[in-house]
N, C-alpha and C positions, 0 to 999 in steps of 0.2 A: 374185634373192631379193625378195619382195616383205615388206611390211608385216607382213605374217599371219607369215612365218618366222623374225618376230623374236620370244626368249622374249620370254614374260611374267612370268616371274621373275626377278627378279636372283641370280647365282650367292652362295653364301654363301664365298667366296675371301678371301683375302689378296692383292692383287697383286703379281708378282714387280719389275714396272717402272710407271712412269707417267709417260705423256709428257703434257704440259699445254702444249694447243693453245689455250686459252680466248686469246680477244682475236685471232687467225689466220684467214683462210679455210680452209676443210677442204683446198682446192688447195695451199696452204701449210705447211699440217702434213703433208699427206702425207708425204712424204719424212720426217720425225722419226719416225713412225710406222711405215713400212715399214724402217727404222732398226734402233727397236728390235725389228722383229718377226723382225729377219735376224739380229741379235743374242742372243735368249736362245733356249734351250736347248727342245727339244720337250715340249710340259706345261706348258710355263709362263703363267702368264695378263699380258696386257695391259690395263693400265689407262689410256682416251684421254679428258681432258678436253678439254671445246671450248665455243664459244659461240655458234658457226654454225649455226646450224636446217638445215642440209646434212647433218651428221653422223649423223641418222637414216635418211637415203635411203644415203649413201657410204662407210660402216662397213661397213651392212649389203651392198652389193654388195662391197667390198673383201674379205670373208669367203665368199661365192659364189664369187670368180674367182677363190682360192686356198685353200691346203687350212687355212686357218687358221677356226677357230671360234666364231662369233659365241654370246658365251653371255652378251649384254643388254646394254639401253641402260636408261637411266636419266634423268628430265627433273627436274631443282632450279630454280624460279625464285628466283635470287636477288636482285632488284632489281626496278622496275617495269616494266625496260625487259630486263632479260636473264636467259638460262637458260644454265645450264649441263647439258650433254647429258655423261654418262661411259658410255662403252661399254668394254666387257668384251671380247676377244679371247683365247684359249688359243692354243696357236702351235703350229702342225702341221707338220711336214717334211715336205717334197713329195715 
């Protein structure tokens, strides 16, 4: 998946979970992530905070190699020095 396949919209959702990886390497939170993605129910959306500038390249192929749906990233700076990136996942049964 490249760049171009990520929306440009953010979904207008509720999320049904949120793992919150901020302060983590993406390497790191994977596992919480694939987690809860093994964990809720097909339809469901995933909500990933983080604070690694990796999570816009690794979301988006994480959603390429499985049937689960990338439906947006989203960039907040919060500080001078950091952002928070939350990406959106829907959870697809394989």
């Amino acid at each position: 998946m490249t760049d171009a396949a990520v929306p440009t919209e953010l979904p207008d959702v509720d999320p049904d979970r949120t793992v919150d990886n901020r302060g983590r390497g993406c390497a790191n939170g994977i596992a919480a992530v694939q987690r809860a993605l093994e964990d809720l129910p097909d339809g469901a959306v995933l909500e990933i905070r983080s604070t690694d500038k990796r999570a816009k390249q690794e979301y988006p192929k994480l959603a390429a190699q499985t049937p689960h749906e990338l439906l947006g990233i989203e960039s907040e700076r919060t500080g001078l020095l950091t952002t928070v990136y939350t990406t959106y996942l829907r959870v697809r049964e394989g």
